[in-house]
SERO-4910 file (N, C-alpha, C, O; in steps of 0.05 Angstrom, whole numbers):
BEGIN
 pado doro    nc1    nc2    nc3   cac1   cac2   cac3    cc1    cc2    cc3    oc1    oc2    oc3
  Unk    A  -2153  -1169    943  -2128  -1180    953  -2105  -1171    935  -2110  -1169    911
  Unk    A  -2082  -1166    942  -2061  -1152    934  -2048  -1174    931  -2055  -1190    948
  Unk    A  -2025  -1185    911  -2002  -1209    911  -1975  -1190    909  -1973  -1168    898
  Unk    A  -1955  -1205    924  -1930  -1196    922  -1921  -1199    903  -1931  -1221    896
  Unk    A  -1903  -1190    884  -1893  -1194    856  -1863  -1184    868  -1857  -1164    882
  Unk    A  -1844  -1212    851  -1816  -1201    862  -1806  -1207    836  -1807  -1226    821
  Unk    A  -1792  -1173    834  -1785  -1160    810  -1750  -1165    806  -1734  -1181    817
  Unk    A  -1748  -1151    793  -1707  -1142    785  -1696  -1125    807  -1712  -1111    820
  Unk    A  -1675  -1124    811  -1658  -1110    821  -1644  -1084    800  -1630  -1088    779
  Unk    A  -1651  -1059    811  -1642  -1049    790  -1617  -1026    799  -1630  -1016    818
  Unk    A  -1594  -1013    799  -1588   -993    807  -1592   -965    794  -1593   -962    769
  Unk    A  -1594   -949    809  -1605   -925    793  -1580   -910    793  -1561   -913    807
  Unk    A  -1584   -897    777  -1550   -876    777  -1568   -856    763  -1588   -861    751
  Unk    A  -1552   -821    768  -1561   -799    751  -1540   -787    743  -1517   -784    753
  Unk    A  -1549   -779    722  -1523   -765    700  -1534   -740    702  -1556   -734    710
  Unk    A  -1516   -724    693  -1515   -691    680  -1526   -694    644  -1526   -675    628
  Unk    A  -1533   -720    640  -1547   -721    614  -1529   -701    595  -1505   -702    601
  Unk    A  -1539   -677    568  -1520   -675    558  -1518   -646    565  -1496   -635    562
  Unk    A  -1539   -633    573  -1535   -609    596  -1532   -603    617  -1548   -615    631
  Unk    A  -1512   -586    634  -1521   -591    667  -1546   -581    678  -1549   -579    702
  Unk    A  -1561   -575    664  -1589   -567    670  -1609   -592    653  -1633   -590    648
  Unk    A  -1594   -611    649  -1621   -627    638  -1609   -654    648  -1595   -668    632
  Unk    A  -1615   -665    679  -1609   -692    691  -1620   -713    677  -1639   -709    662
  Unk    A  -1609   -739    679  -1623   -760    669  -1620   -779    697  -1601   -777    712
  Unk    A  -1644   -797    700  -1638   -817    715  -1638   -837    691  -1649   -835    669
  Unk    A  -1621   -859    706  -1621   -887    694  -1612   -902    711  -1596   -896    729
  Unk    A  -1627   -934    702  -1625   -953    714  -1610   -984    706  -1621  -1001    692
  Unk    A  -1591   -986    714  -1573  -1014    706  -1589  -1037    714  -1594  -1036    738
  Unk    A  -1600  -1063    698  -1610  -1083    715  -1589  -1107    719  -1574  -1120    704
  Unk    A  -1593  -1107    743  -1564  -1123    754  -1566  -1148    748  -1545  -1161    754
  Unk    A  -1586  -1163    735  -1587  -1184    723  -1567  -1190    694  -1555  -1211    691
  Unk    A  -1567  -1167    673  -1566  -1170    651  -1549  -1151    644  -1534  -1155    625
  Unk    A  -1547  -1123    661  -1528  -1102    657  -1536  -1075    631  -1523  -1058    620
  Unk    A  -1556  -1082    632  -1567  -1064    613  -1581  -1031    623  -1590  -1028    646
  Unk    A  -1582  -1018    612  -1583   -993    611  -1613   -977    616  -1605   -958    603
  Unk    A  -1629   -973    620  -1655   -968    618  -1667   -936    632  -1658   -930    654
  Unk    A  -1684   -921    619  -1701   -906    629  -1723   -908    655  -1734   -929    662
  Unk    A  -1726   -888    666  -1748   -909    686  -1773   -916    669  -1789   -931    680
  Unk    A  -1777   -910    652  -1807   -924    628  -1796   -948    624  -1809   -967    632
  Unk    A  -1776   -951    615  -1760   -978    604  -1757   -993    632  -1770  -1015    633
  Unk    A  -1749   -989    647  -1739  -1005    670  -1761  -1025    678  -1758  -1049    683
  Unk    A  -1792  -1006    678  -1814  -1019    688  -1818  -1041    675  -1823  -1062    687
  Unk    A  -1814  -1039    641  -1817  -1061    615  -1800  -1077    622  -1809  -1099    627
  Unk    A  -1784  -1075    624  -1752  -1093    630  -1757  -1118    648  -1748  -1141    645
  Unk    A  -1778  -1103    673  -1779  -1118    705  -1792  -1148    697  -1787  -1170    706
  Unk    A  -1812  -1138    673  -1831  -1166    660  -1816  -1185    643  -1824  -1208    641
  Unk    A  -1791  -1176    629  -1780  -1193    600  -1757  -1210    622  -1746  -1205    643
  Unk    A  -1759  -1230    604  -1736  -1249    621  -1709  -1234    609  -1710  -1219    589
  Unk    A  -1689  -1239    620  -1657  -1227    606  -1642  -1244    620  -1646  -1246    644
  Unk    A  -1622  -1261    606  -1595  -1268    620  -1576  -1253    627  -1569  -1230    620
  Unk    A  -1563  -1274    651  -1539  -1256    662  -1524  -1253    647  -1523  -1266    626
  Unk    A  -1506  -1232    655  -1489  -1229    632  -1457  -1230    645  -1452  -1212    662
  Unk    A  -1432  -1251    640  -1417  -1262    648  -1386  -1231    644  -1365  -1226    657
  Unk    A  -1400  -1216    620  -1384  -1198    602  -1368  -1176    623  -1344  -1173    629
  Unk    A  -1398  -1160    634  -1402  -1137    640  -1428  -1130    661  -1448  -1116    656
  Unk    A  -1419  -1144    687  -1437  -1140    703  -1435  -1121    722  -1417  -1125    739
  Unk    A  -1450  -1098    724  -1450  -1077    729  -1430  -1057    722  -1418  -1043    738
  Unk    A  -1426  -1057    693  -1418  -1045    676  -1410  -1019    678  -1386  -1013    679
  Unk    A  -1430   -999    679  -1429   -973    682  -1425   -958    706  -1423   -933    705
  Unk    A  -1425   -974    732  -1419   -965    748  -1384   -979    765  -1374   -977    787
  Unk    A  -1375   -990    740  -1344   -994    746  -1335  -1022    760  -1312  -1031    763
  Unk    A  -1366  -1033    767  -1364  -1046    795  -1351  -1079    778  -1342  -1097    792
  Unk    A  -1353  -1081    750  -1340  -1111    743  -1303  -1107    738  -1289  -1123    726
  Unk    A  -1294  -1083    752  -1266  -1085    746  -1242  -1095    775  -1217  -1097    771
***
C-alpha cells in the first residue's frame, strides 16, 4: 500500500549559474524562502522551517 505524503511547495527557477554553458536549477521553498539544490530541496521537504515574514519569495521579486 502506497500513503500520500503532502510535502512543500517549492518554486523552481534556472540560472545561467556562473557559465552560460553550466545551468543551475534551484528551488525557493515558499514556506521559508530559502534557496536549495534539488538534493537539498528533497532534505528541506522533511525539516520543519518557519515562514518567513522578511522575504517571501525573495528571489523571484514576488515580496515587492
Amino acid at each position: 500500500m502506497v500513503e500520500d505524503k503532502i510535502g512543500k511547495l517549492f518554486l523552481k527557477l534556472s540560472t545561467n549559474g556562473d557559465l552560460p554553458k553550466n545551468p543551475m536549477s534551484l528551488r525557493e521553498c515558499v514556506v521559508c524562502g530559502g534557496v536549495f539544490t534539488r538534493e537539498e530541496s528533497r532534505e528541506h521537504c522533511d525539516a520543519p522551517c518557519q515562514p518567513s515574514p522578511v522575504q517571501p519569495f525573495a528571489i523571484t521579486g514576488r515580496c515587492r
